[in-house]
Each structure stands twice: as C-alpha cells, then as structure tokens.
N, C-alpha and C positions, 0 to 999 in steps of 0.2 A: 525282623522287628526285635525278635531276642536281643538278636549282638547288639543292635543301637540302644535298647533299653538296657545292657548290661554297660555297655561303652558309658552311658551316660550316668549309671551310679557311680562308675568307676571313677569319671569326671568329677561330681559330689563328693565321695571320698576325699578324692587329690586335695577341692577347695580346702575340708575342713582342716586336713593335715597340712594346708600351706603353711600354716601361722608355725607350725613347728617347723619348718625348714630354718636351717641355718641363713646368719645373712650373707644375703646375694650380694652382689656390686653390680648395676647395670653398666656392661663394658659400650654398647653399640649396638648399631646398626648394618646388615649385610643385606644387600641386593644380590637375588638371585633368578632363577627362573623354577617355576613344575614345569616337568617334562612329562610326556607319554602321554597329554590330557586325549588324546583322540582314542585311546583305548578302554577308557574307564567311564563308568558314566556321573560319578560328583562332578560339578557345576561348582565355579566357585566366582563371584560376583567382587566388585573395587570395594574395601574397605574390611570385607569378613574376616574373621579369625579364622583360623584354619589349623586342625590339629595334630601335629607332628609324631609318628609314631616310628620307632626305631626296628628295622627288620633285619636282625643280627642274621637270621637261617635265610634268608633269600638266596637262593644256590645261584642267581644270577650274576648279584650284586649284593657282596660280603658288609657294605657298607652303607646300604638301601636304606634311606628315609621317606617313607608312605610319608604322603598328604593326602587328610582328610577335610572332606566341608562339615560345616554345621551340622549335618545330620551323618556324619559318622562314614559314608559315603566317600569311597577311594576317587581323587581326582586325578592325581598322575605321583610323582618324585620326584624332590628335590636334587635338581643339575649336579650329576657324577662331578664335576669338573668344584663344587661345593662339598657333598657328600662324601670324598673319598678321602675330605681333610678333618671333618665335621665332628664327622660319625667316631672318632677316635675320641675325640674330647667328649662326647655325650657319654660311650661307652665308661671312662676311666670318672666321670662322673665330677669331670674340671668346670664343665659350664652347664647351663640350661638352656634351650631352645625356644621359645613363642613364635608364631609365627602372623602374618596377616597377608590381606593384597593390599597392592597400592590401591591410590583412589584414584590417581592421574591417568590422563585419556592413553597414555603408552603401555597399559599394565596387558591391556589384551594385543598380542604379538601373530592375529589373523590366521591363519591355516598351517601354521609350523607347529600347532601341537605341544607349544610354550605359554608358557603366560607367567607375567613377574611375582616374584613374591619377596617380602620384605622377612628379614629374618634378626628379631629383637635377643641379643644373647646376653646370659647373665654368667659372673664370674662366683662359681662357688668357692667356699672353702679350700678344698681338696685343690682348685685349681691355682690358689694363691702365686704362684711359682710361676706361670707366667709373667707378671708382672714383676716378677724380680732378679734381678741381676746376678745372675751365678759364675761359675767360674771359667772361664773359655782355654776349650781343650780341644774343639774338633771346628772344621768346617761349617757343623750346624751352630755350634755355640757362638761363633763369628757372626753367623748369618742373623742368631736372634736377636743378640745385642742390636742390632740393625733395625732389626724391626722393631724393637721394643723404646728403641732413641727413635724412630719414624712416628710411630705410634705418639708417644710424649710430647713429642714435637707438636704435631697436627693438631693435639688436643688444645697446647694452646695458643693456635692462631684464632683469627675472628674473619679473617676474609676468606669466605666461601671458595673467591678464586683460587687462591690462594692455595689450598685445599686441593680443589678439583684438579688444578697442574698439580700438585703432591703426586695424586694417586694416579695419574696418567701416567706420570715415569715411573710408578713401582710396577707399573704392567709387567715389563720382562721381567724382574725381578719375581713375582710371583710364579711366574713359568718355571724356576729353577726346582731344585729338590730341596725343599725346606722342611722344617719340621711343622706340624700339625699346627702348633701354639705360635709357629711363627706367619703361618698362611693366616692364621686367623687374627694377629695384630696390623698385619697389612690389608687384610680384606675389609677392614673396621673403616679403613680411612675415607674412602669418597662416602660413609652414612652421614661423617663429622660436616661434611659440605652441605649435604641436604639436610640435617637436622638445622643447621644453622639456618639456608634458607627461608626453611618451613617459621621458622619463628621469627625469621624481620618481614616474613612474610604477612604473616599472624598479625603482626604489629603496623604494618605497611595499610590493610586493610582495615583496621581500628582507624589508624591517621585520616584515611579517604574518608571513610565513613563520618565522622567527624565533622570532616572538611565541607565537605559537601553539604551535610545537613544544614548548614549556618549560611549558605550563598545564599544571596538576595537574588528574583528574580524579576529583573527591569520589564518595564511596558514594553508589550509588545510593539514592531517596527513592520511594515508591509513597505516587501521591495521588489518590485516585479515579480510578482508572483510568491514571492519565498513571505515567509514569516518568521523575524527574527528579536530571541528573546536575549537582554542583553545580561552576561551574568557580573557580578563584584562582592567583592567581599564585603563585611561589617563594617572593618577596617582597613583604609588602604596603608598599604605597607608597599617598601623600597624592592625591586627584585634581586631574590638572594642569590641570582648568577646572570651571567653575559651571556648575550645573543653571537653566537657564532657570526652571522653576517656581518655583524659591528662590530663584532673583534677583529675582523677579516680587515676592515676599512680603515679602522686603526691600528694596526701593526697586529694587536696582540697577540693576534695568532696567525698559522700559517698554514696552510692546506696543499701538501704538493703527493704529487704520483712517486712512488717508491719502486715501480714493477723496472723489469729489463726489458728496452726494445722488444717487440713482438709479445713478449711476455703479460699475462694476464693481472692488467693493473690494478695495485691497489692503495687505498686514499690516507694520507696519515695526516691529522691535525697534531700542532704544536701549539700546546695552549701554554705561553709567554707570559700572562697575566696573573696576578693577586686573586681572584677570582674563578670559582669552580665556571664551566663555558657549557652553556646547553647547545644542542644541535637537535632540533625539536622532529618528533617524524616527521617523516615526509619532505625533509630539508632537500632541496635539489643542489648537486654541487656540479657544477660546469668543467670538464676538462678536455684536453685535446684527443686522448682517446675515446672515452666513453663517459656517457653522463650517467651521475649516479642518482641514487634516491636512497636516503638513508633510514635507519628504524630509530628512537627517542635514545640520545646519552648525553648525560651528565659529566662533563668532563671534570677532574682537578685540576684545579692551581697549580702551573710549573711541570705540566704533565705532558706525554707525548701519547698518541690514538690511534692507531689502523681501524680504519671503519669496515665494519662487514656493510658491503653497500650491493644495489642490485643494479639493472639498467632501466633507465627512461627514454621515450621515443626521441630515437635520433632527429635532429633538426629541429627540434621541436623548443628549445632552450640552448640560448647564444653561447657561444667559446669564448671568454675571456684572455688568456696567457699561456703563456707554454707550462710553465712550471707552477705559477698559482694559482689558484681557482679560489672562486668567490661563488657563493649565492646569488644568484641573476634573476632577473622579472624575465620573464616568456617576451618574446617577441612577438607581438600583436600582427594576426594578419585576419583581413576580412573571410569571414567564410569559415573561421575556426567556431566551436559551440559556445564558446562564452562572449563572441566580440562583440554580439547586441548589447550587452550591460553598458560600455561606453565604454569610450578611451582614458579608461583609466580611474573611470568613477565608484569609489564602493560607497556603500549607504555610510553613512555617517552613524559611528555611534557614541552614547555618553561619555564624557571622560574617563568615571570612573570605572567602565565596565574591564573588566580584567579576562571575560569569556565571553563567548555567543554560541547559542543554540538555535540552529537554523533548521526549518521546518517549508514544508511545499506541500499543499493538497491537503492536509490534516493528518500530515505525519511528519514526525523527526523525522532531519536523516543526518545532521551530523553536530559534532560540539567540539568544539578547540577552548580550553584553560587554561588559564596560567597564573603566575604567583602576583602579579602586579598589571595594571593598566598600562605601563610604560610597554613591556614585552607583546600585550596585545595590537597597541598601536604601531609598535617596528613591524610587527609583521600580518597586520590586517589588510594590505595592499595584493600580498599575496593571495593569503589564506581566500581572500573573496574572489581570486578573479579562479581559485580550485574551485570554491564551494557551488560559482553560482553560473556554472558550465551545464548542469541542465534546467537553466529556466524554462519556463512555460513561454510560448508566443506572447508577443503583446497584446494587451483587452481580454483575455482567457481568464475564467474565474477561477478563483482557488478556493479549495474549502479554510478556513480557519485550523491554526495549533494554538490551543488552549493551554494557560498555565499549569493546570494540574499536570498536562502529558507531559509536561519538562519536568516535574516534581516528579512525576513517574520514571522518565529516562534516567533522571540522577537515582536512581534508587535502581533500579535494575544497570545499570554499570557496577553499583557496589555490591549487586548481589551475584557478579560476573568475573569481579576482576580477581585474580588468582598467581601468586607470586610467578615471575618468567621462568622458561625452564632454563635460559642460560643469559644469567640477569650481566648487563655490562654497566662498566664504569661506575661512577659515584652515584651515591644513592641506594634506594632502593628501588626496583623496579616491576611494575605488575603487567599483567596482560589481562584485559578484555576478551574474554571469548564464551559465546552460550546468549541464549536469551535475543537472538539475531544482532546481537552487536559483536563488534569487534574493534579495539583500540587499545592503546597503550598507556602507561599510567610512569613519570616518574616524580618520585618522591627526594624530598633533602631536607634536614634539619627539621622534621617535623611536619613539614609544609610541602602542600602541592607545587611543583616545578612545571609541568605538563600534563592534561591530561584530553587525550584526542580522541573518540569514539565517532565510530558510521553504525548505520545501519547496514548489516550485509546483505550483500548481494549475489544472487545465485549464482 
C-alpha cells in the first residue's frame, strides 16, 4: 500500500509539472503486445491506461519496460522485439511513452500470456533530429533517410488501404539492423491506417445514426405468418450506385474466374461503368467451379475487384457460363424450406419502401436497406424467397411485431455497429456485432448504400 500510495503522488507530481515540459509533437501510434502477463498478478482490462515504467537495472533485460494497471500493479513487459529499440529513445530522452489497451475484441490474445497494447509516442525536444535530414555517411544514414521518406510519405496519404499495404512491405525491412530512431519511424506506419480508420469510422456511425433516426416506418404487412414493416425515407432519392446483377445484364460489368485449373478459384468483377457498383451481402455469384457468397463492397467507377468470397451449397443455385457468372434466382424444387410461399410470389410492398424489417412470432429477425426503392425492388424477388425459408405452417398463429420493436432494432444496430476490421472497397464500412445482432453496414457520400442485420443465431 506504501509504494502504490507513493507511486500515486509521484503520478500527481508528474501532472503538475506537465505544463512545464517542453513542447512535445505527437509522432503516433505503435501496436505492440505485454508479455509475461501469466506471471504477475495486475489485470489489465480494453481501454485502461497503463503506466509505463523504465527498468534500466533489470539484469535480465538491459532494455525492460514494466507495465503497470491502474493501481500500480506489475502486469507483464512490453514485447523485447519493441523494448530493445524503444528503451534507447526513452533513455536519451528523444520521446515520451503513454500507453493504453485496445478496446477491440483482439486486444486479449487467450492463453499465450500476451495481450495488445497500444503505445502513443511523443517527439521531444532533444529528439528533434529524428525528423531531420542529415548527412549520409553509413549504411544507417542510407537506411533512415528511407525511413524518414516512408514515414513522410504515409503521413500523407488518406486511404487506410493504402497505408496498411505500406507497412506490410516494410515488414522485412524492419527485421534488418537499423537504427533505433529508424525502427521507430517505420513502426509509426500501420497506427497512420488505424487512426484513420477509427475516425471515418467515428464519422461513418454519426452518418447511421442519423440515417436511421429519420426512416419512416410503414404499416405493418402479415404474410404467412411473418410480420413485415416496410422502411423509406422522407425523401425519395435516385440510388447513388448500380446493382451488380444489372450491370452484369448490361455489359457494364464482368465477373469471371482468375484461378489456374485445379487451382483455388477466385472471382474478379470489372466494373466498366460511370458509376460506383454495389454487390450487396450475401450476393450469390454462380460459377463453374464453385459457388460463392459474397460479404457487402462498394465498388468504383472504372475499377477492377478480386472478391474475398466463401462457398454456398453445391447444387443448390444454377451455373450459368463458363467464364461469366451472373447473380441467378435458386432453382425452385418442391420439398426445399421456402417452396410453400409460392412459385415465385413475395408479398407486395409500397413503392416507396426503400427497406423491410421482417419479424415471426413477436421478434425481428432480420432488415435489408438501402439508398433508394429502385434497389429494393431489383432485388426483393430474392431477398424474400432467403427471408421467408422459415415460415410457420399454414393457419399457425403468430404473436404480433410491434412498431416500437423496430424502433428498438434500429437503435440497437447503432448502438452495435463499429468500423470493419479490414474495410474493403469504396466507402466506408461497419460491422454489426454485439447485442445478438450481426450485419453489415456500407456507407457513400454521406448516405446509406446498404445496411443488412439478423438476429444471431447460436
């Protein structure tokens, strides 16, 4: 209790004489890991601060950075493979250290005795020389000019992606023998992708939130058993991209297989057109190998796409072409779970509805949106004969879904959705996950493009 009540004036102290510190520059962001947590007993939970203390005499490790939790409490050390480039710059008193945990569900790394930590550095004074261009006389001075043109560089791009392939290929590059101040302008770079994230992310969730507040939600619809509310905007507006299936049908775009014989196929769209090309989740795309199922992207204008796609039940959805593939309707057979609805009959809904929120028994379970009514109706032929695969028997009562609970669903999706962890294509993009839903969200020009949630299921 002593040390923690000494550690914590000492904390005090530090605050009052911050103001006198010279000014800092905030350089970044480093991802790292504590190590050793299975030995020590501080706990350290997503989002804490955590206080970084320098252990020059550790006869172990000459370079040792303790981390401590909030009450002062050793959790483990910050990752040698960090610490042994780190601790030099702390020492010579170039940078300053902060430290925190992530808050994202990856930060705890299960029985390895790791767990992430995020590592905020600041550029002193004394360290100014870093960031400047000195004279090259050795191998190392070769090497930082390199980093410090990487660094420069990265700072100002704006595509995440963009970014993230940066710091992918400096991976070898950091394995070599570099100088301290040079590990440390290339370890800055993948934070530049995630802080960007995090802020169209920030902003992606304002736009939903927004959005959604302002849908109108239609009288309710009873259809064999379901209860379906119909959603649209205030204002109906034009949709601000093409449906993949209809560009398919008109030329504008092209879907073929890229892999080698035998080789593990994969699906590239050619989007040909003036217009960004949505390929909404759950898009099913028909080839002669294997049938896919795709996750929500927002394609560009005049752009080409390898889709990360998964597989769908064989047989289950018709082959079109050797080399093209299109979006196909299921081949109807009696005895599959949806053929009672009809051959081919979905409920009818208003013109303007641009969404539907379908509900059975007196619960959601699922919601498709989109920017315009136009995009609802291409592809409500589909979306109904997924949605309404498990109806209730014929003459089986249903309990009622009540207005409020879709005023509830939309509000627990915003209070869910949380920037992707590897956002693709145009746009921006969120995931759904927590609160038993799960769906996908993407965003363009301000406006909802897609946004698809279920209820999950164990």
């Amino acid at each position: 209790m002593t040390h923690n009540r000494d550690k914590a004036e000492g904390q005090a102290m530090s605050a009052k004489t911050a103001r006198k510190r010279p000014p800092e520059q905030f350089l970044g962001e480093i991802e790292t890991e504590i190590v050793g947590l299975q030995y020590y007993g501080g706990r350290v939970t997503p989002g804490e601060q955590v206080n970084l203390e320098r252990e020059r005499e550790n006869r172990h490790d000459r370079s040792a950075i303790r981390v401590e939790n909030g009450l002062f409490q050793t959790a483990g050390y910050v990752a040698r493979h960090t610490s042994s480039w780190l601790a030099p710059l702390i020492d010579s008193g170039k940078v300053r250290v902060e430290g925190y945990i992530p808050t994202s569900e990856e930060a705890v790394s299960g029985r390895s005795g790791k767990h992430r930590l995020a590592l905020m550095v600041f550029l002193s004074p004394k360290g100014e020389s870093i960031l400047a261009s000195g004279p090259i006389e050795t191998k190392h001075d070769t090497l930082h000019a390199l980093a410090l043109w990487v660094y420069g560089d990265a700072r100002s791009l704006t595509d995440p992606q963009l970014i993230a392939g940066l710091a992918e290929g400096l991976e070898p590059l950091l394995r070599q023998d570099l100088l301290p101040e040079s590990k440390l302008l290339l370890s800055l770079v993948p934070g530049m992708a995630r802080e960007i994230r995090a802020t169209r992310g920030m902003q992606a969730q304002v736009t939903l939130k927004a959005a959604l507040e302002q849908l109108v939600i239609g009288q309710p619809l009873d259809y064999d058993g379901f209860t379906l509310f119909p959603l649209s905007w205030p204002q109906r507006q034009e949709p601000a991209c093409a449906l993949l299936s209809r560009a398919v049908q008109s030329g504008t775009a092209v879907v073929e297989e890229i892999s080698p014989p035998g080789g593990a196929s994969q699906l590239r769209v050619h989007n040909k057109g003036l217009r960004p090309l949505l390929i909404p989740e759950g898009e099913i795309l028909v080839g002669t190998k294997q049938n896919r199922v795709v996750n929500a992207i927002l394609m560009a204008a005049k752009t080409s796409f390898t889709l990360p796609t998964g597989s769908t039940e064989q047989g289950r959805w018709q082959y079109r072409s050797d080399k093209q593939l299109a979006n196909h309707q299921p081949a109807r057979r009696p005895g599959d779970a949806w053929w009672h609805v009809g051959a081919g009959v979905e409920p009818p809904l208003p013109e303007e509805a641009a969404g539907v929120v379908i509900g059975r028994n007196g619960k959601i379970l699922h919601l498709d949106l989109f920017d315009a009514p136009a995009i609802l109706a291409e592809l409500w032929p589909r979306l109904g004969e997924t949605c309404f695969g498990g109806g209730l028997p014929r003459g089986e009562a249903s309990r009622p879904v009540l207005p409020e609970q879709v005023r509830q669903f939309l509000n627990n999706i915003v209070d869910h959705a949380r920037p992707s962890r590897a956002a693709l294509g145009l746009g921006q993009g969120l995931e759904i996950a927590g609160g038993g839903l799960t769906g996908t969200v993407v965003l363009y020009a301000d406006r909802i493009c897609h946004v698809k949630a279920f209820i999950k299921t164990p």
